[in-house]
C-alpha positions in Angstrom: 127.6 75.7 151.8 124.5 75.7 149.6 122.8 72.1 150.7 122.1 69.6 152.6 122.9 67.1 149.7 126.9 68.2 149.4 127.1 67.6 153.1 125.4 63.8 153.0 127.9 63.2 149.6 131.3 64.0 151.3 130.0 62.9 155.1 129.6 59.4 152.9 132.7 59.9 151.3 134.4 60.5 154.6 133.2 57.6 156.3 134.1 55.0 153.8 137.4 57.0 152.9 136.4 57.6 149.5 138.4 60.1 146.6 135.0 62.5 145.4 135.2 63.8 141.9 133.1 66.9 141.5 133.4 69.8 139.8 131.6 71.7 142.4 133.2 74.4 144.5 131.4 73.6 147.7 133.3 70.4 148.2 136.5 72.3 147.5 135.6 74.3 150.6 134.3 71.1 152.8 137.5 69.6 152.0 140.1 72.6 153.3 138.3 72.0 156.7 138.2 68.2 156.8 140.0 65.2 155.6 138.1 64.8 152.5 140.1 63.8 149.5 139.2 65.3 145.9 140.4 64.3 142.9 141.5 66.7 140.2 142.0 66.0 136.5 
């Protein structure tokens, strides 16, 4: 994890069971450990 930020993004995302589209790798690894849901094209 590099920031604060990517943890407030997908903690939001979590909460309101949201999809996240990023292209950043941190949320890859936030979502192997937690329920959060990312969408690939």
């Amino acid at each position: 994890m590099r920031g604060a930020v990517d943890c407030v993004i997908a903690q939001t995302c979590l909460d309101i069971e949201a999809m996240l589209l990023s292209p950043d790798a941190d949320f890859e690894y936030i979502a192997l450990h937690t329920p959060l849901r990312l969408w690939h094209r």
